[in-house]
C-alpha positions in Angstrom: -6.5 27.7 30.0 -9.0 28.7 27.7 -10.5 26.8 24.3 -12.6 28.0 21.6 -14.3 25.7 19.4 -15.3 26.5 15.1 -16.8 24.5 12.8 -17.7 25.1 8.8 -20.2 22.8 7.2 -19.5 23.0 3.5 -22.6 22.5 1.9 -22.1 24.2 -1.1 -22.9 23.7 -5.0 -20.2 23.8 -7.3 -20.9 26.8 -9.8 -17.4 26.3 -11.7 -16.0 24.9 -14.8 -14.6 21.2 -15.0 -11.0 23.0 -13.6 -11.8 21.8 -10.6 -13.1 18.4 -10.6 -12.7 16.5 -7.8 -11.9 12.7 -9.2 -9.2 10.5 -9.1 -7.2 6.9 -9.7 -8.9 5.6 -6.9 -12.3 6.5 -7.9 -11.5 4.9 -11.2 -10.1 1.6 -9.8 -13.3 1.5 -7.7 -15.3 0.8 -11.0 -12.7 -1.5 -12.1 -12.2 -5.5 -11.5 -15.0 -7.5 -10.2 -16.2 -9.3 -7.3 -15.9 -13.3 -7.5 -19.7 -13.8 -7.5 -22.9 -15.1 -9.1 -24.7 -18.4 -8.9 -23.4 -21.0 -6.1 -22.3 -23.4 -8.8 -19.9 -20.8 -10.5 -18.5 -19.3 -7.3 -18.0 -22.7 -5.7 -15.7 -23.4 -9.1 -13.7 -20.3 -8.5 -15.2 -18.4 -11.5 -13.3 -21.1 -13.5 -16.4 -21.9 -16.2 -15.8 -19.9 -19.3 -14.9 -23.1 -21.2 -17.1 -25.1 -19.9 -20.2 -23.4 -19.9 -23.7 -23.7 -18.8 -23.9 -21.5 -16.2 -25.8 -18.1 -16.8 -22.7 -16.7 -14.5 -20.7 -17.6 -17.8 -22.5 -14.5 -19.5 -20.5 -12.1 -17.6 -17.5 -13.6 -18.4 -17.8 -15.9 -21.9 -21.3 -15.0 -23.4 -20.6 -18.5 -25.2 -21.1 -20.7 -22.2 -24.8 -19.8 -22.7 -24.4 -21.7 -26.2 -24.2 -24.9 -23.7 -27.9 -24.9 -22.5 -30.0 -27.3 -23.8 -33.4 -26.6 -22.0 -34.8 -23.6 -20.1 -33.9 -22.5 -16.8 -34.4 -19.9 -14.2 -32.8 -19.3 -10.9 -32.4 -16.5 -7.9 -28.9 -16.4 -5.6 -29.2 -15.0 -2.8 -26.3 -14.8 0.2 -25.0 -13.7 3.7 -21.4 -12.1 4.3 -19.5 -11.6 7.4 -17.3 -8.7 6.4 -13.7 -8.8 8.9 -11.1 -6.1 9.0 -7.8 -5.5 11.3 -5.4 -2.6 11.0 -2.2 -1.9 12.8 -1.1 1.6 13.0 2.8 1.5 14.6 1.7 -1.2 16.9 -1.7 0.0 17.5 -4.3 -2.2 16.4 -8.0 -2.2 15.5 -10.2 -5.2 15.0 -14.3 -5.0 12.9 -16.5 -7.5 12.2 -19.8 -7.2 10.4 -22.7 -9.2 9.0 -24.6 -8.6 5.8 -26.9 -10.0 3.7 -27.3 -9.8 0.1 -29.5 -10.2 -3.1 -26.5 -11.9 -5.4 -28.6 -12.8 -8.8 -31.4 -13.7 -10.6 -32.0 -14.9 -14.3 -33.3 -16.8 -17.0 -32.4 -18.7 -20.3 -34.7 -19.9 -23.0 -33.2 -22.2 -25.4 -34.6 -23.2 -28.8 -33.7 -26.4 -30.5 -33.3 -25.5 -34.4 -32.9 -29.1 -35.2 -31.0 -32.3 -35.3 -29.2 -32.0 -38.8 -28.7 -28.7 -39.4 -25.6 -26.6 -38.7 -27.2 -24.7 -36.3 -28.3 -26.7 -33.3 -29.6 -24.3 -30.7 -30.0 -20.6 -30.1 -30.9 -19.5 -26.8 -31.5 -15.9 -25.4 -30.7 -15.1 -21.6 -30.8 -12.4 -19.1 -29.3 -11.8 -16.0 -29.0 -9.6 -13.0 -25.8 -9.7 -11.1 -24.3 -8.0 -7.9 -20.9 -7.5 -10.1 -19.0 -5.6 -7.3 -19.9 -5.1 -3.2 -18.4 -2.2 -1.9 -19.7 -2.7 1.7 -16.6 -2.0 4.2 -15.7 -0.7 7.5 -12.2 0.8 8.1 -10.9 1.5 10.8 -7.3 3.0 12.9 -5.4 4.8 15.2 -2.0 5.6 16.6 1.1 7.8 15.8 1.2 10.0 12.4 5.1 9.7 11.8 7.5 8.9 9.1 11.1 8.1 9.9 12.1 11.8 10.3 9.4 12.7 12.6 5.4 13.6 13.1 3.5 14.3 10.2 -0.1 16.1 10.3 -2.7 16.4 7.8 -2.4 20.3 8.8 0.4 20.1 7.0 -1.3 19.8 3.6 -3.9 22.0 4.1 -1.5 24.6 4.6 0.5 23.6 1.5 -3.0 23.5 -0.6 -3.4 27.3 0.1 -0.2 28.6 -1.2 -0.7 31.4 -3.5 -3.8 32.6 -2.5 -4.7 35.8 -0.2 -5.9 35.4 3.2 -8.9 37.7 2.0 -9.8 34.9 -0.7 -9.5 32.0 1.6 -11.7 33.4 4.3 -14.5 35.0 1.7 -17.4 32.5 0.3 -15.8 33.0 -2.7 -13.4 30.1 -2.2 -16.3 27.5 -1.8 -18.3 29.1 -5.1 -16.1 30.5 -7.7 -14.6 28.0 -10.6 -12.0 27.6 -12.9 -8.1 27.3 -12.5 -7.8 30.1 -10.3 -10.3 28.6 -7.8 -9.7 27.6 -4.2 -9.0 24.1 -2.8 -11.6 23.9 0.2 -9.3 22.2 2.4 -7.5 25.5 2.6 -10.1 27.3 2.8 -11.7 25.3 5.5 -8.6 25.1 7.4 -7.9 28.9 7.3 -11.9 29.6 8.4 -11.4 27.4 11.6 -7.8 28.3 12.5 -6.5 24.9 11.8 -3.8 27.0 9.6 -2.6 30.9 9.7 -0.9 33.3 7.4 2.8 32.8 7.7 4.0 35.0 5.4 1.9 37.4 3.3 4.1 38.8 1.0 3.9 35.1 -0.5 1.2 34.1 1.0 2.5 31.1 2.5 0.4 29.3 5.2 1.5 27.2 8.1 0.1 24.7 10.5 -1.6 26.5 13.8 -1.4 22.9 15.6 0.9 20.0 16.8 3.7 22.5 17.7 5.0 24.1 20.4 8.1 27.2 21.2 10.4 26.2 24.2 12.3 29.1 26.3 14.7 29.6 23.5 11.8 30.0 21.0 13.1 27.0 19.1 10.0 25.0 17.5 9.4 21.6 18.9 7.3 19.2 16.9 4.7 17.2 19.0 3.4 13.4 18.6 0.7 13.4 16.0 -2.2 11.1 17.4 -4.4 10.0 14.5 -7.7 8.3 14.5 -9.6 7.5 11.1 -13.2 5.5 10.9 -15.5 5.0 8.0 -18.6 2.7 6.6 -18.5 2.2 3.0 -21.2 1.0 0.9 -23.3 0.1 -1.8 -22.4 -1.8 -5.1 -21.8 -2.2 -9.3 -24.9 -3.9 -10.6 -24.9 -5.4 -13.8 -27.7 -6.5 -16.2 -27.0 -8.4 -19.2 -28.4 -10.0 -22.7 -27.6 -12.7 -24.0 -27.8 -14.2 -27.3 -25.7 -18.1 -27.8 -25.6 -20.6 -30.7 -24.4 -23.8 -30.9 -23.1 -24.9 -33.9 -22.9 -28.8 -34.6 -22.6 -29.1 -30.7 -18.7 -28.2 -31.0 -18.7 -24.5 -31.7 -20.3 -22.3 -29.8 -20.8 -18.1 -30.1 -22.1 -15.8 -27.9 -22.5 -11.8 -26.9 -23.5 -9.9 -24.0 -24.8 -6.8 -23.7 -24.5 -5.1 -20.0 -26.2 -2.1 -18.8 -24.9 -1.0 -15.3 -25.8 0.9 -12.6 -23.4 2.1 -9.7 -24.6 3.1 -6.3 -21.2 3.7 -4.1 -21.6 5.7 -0.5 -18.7 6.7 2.0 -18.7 8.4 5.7 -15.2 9.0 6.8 -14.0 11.2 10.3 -10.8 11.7 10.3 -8.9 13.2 14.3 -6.0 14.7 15.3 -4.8 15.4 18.4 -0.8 16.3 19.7 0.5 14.7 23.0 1.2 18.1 25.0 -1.4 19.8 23.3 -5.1 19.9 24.2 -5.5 21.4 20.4 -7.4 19.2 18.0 -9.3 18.9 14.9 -11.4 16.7 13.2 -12.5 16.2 9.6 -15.7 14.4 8.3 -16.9 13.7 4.7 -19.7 12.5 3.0 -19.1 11.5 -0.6 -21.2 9.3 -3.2 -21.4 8.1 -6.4 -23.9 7.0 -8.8 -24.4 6.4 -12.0 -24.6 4.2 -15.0 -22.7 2.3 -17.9 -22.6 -0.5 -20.6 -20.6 -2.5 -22.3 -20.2 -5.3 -24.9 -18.6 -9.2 -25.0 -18.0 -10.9 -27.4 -17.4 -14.9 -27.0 -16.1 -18.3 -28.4 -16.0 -22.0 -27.6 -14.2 -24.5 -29.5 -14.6 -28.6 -29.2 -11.7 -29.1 -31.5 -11.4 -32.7 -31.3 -14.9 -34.5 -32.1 -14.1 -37.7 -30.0 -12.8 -35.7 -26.6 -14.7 -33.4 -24.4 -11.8 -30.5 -24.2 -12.8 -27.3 -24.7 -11.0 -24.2 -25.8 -12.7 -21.0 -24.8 -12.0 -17.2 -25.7 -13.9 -13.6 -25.1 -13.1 -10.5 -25.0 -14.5 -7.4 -23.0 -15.2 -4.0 -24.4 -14.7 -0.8 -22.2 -17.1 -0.3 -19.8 -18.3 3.4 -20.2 -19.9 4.8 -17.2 -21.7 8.5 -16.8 -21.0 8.9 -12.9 -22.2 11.8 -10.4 -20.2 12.2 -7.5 -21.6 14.4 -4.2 -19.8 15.6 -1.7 -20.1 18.0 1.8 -17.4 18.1 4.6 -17.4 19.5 8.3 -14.3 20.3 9.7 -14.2 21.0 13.6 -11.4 22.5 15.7 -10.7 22.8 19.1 -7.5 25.3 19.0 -6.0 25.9 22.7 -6.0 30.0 22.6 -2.6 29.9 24.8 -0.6 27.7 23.1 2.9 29.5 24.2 2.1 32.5 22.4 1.9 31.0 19.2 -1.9 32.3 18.9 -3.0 35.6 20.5 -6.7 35.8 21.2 -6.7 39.4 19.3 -5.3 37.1 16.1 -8.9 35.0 16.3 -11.6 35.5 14.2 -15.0 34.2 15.4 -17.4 32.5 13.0 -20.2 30.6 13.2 -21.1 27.8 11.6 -22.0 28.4 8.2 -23.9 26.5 5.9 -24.4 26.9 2.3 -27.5 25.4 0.0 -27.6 22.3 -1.7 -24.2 20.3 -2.2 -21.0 19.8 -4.2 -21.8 17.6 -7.5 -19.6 16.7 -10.4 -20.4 14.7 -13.8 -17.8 12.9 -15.3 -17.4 9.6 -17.6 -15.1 6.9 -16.8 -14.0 4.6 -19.6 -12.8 1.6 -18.0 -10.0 -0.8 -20.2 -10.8 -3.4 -22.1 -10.6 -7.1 -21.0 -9.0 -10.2 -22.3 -9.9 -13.6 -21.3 -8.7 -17.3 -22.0 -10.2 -20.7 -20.8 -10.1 -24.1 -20.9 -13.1 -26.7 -20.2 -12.7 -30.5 -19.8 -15.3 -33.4 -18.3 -14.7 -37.1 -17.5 -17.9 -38.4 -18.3 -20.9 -37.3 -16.7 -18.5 -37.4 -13.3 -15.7 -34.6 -13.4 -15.8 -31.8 -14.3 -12.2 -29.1 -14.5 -11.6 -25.9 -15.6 -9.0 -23.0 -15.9 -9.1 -19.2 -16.9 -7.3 -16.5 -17.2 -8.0 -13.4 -17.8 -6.0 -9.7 -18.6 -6.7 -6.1 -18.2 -4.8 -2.7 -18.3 -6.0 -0.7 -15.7 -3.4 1.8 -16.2 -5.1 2.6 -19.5 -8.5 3.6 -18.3 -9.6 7.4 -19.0 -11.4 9.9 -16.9 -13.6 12.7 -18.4 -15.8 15.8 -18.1 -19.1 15.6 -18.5 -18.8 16.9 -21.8 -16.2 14.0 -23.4 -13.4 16.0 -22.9 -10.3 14.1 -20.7 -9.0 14.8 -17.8 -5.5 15.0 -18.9 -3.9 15.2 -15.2 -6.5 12.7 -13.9 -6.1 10.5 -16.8 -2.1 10.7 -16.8 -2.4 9.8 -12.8 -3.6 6.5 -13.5 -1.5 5.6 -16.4 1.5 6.2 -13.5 -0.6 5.0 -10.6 -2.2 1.8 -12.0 -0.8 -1.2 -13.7 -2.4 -4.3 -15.8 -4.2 -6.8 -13.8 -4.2 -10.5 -13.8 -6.7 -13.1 -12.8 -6.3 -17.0 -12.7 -9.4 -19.4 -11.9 -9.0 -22.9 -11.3 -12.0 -25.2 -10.4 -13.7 -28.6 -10.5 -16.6 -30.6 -10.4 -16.9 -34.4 -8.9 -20.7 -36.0 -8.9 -20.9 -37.9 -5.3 -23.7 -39.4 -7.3 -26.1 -38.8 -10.2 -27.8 -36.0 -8.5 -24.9 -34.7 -5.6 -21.7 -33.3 -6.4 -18.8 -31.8 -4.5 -17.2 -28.8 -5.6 -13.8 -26.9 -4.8 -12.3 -24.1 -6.6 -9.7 -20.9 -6.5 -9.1 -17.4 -7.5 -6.5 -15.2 -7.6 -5.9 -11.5 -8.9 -2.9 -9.1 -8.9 -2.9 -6.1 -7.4 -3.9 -2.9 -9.3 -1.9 0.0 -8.3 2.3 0.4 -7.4 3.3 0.0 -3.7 4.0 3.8 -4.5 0.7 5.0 -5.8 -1.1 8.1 -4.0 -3.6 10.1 -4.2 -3.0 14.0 -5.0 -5.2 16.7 -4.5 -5.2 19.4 -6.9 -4.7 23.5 -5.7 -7.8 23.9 -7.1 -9.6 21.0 -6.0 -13.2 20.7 -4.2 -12.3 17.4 -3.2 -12.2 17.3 0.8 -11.3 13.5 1.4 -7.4 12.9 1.7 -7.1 9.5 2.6 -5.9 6.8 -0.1 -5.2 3.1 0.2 -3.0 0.5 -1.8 -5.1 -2.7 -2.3 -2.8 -5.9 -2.9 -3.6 -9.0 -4.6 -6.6 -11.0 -3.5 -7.2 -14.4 -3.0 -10.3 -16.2 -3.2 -10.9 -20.0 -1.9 -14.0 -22.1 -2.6 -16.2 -24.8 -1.7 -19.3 -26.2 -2.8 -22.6 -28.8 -3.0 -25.0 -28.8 -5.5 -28.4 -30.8 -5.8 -29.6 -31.9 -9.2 -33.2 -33.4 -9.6 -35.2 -34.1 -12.8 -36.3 -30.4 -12.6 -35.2 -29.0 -9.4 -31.9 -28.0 -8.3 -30.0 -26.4 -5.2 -26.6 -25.3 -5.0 -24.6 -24.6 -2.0 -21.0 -22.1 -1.8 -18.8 -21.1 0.7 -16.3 -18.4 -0.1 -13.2 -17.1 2.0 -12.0 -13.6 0.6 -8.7 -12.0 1.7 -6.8 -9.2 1.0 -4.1 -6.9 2.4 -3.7 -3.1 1.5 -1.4 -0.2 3.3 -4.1 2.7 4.4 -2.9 6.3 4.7 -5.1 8.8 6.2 -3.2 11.7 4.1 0.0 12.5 2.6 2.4 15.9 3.0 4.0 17.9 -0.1 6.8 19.9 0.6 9.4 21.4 -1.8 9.5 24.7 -4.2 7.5 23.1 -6.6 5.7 20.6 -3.6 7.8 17.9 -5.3 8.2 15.9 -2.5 6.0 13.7 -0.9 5.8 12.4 2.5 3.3 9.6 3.8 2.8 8.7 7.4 3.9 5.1 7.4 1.7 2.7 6.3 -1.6 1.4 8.2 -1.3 -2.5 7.4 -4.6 -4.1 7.1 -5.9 -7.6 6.5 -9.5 -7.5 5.1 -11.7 -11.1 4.9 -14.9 -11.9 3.7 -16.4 -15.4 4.7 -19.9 -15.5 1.9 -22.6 -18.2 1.9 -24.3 -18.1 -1.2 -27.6 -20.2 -1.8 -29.1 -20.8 -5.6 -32.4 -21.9 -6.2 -33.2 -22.6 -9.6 -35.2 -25.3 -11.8 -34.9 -26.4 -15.9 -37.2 -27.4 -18.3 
């Protein structure tokens, strides 16, 4: 039996207009929701501090906290992650594990006493860098592609993405440089050029899967068992760099705002393999894909003693959106191996031969994403110099974030897409503070967010698209447990956290459309995954 192998690189750079931009909900929700992080002291509290202040962690969340300071300070956090992952594919199950190290904050805050008497008590400036968002990851799964009717392959799609459009076009370099709503998706276009789909009816130009198939005696079709296998290493992370200006006002109101400037550097290798039990046909698909980019936003913040003989605080901010100027790049190589004899179904006199073909440079796309704005209550209360508790919650609508072109114009499908896809999130922190002694204390804390998208959500690829990654994954809520030690001396100080992450999300490596109008959608069932991230986070600081 004879094989022939093809490959395409597609290296190519976009020449079209913002028709076929390539972004979607999930590139939006990346840049959405932060990671519990910061100094030791405010991660072993669970992020619960807005309230009670003095913690230059508080500026990303209540710029008022900074109001709290009453001398100078400086500190540097710095941290080490073991990064866990297990999947389970239809009873097939994978297991990662992976150490990292990272570089979690540093800062300053200078406070200046105005005086004893007057209204105004303090003002103090502050800056600080923070890692708001990790997105290191490793995913990875294999086992059956089926539904409860039956095998499913990615094929599939491809050959649904090329509906419409001549063989001619799909196979010319046309497809991979012309623009606009008539332009090709290069999935089809891929799959065409290495046989992984064929032509199935030309008066329509309707396209079929080539793979994961075979015709009995009778020439009845008989579906094969889809073997999938997906891997990739994601990477990089949402940096934020804020100002801050506090005041204290008779040392029972308290203002602050924050100004954050942003930059995003975001980084994903995917392979995704099929192969048919019966079949030695097979295919595999590999992307690179990036972002970077940067944004900046405003908050705004209050903190309230409103009874002058008790400690409770009261504690409100709010967020403004985000809005980001992002640049994604992407290049794709897709590799079949397509068994020439496969009953008949492919002639060798049907074959075209190509060789591998690479174009200059590489797929990029500016866009803006304007994230939602953000709403956040707190509450702050200490028992004398020896406890210390707090709550916060906070709000956001991810569901109302906007994508645009380059130019400010929306993305109306894109932007309609996450209104359906994504939903308001919720985040509740609870934490506390006990002093061991004058300069030890003991701290425990926890945090919890909803999940951002519907069980439902998926991603959809346009006919028109450049985009070349299919896979898509539901995120649930996360869950956040902490612990913590902290050293105090008259100038020095050293604070300890430990941090246990989890979350669950349902991974699919595509999805299938099928219907007159592709109406219906078909997912292979779900990957479940368990993700957990065990941090140590050290901070090093000293006030004067």
């Amino acid at each position: 039996m004879k094989n022939i192998r093809f490959a395409i690189v597609i290296l190519c750079t976009l020449v079209g207009t913002t028709a076929v931009s390539a972004q979607n909900l999930y590139d939006a929700a990346r840049l959405m929701g932060n990671d519990l992080n910061g100094t030791a002291r405010f991660v072993g509290m669970g992020g619960a501090m807005g309230a009670l202040g003095g913690d230059i962690s508080t500026m990303g969340t209540n710029p008022a906290g900074m109001g709290i300071y009453r001398s100078n300070d400086v500190m540097t956090t710095f941290g080490f992650s073991n990064i866990g992952l297990k999947s389970n594919t239809n009873g097939s199950k994978n297991e990662l594990d992976k150490f990292r190290g990272s570089f979690d904050n540093v800062g300053f805050v200078i406070s200046s006493r105005i005086g004893h008497e007057t209204a105004l008590r303090f003002v103090n400036f502050g800056f600080n860098y923070r890692r708001v968002k990790s997105f290191d990851k490793n995913m990875a799964m294999n086992g059956l592609m089926e539904d409860m009717e039956g095998p499913l392959s990615q094929s599939d799609l491809f050959a649904s993405l090329s509906y419409g459009l001549s063989e001619d076009y799909l196979s010319s370099n046309a497809a991979f440089t012309d623009g606009g709503i008539d332009a090709a998706p290069w999935l089809g276009a891929m799959a065409l050029r290495t046989r992984v789909i064929g032509l199935n009816d030309s008066e329509n130009n309707q396209y079929a899967s080539n793979v994961g198939y075979r015709v009995d005696s009778e020439g009845n079709i008989i579906y094969l068992p889809v073997m999938g296998e997906y891997t990739s290493r994601e990477k990089g992370g949402l940096h934020s760099y804020d100002f801050n200006v506090a005041f204290n006002i008779y040392d029972r109101v308290y203002f602050g705002a924050t100004i954050g400037a942003y930059s995003v550097d975001y980084s994903r290798n995917s392979i995704y393999r099929e192969s048919y039990q019966g079949d030695v046909s097979n295919y595999s698909l590999e992307n690179w894909f990036d972002t970077s980019g940067t944004g900046f936003d405003f908050k705004l913040g209050v903190i309230v003693r409103p009874f002058e003989s008790s400690s409770f605080r009261i504690g409100a901010a709010i967020h403004t959106p985000t809005w980001f100027n992002l640049e994604d790049r992407t290049s794709a190589l897709l590799i079949s191996d397509i068994d020439m004899n496969s009953d008949g179904m492919i002639g060798k006199d049907e074959l075209y031969e190509y060789d591998t073909m690479e174009f200059p440079g590489e797929s990029k796309t500016k866009y803006q994403l304007v994230t939602p704005w953000k709403y956040n209550l707190s509450l702050g209360y200490t028992i004398g110099r020896s406890v210390a508790l707090g709550a916060e919650y906070e709000y956001s609508d991810y569901s109302s974030a906007k994508l645009k072109y380059d130019d400010g114009m929306r993305m109306e499908d894109e932007t309609s897409q996450i209104k359906t896809g994504l939903k308001g999130v919720h985040t509740l922190r609870v934490g506390a503070e006990f002093k061991l002694a004058p300069e030890f204390a003991f701290r425990v804390g926890y945090n919890y967010r909803t999940a951002a998208m519907y069980d439902d959500t998926f991603k959809r690829i346009a006919l028109n698209s450049i985009s070349t990654s299919t896979e898509f994954s539901n995120l649930k809520a996360t869950n956040n447990y902490t612990l913590g030690f902290g050293y105090k001396g008259s100038a020095f100080y050293a604070d300890l956290a430990y941090q246990l992450n989890t979350y669950k999300e349902d991974f699919y490596p595509f999805y299938n459309e099928v219907g007159e109008h592709f109406e219906t959608i078909f997912v292979p069932n779900a990957t479940k995954v368990t993700n957990t991230r065990h941090q140590v986070l050290l901070t090093l600081g000293m006030r004067f």
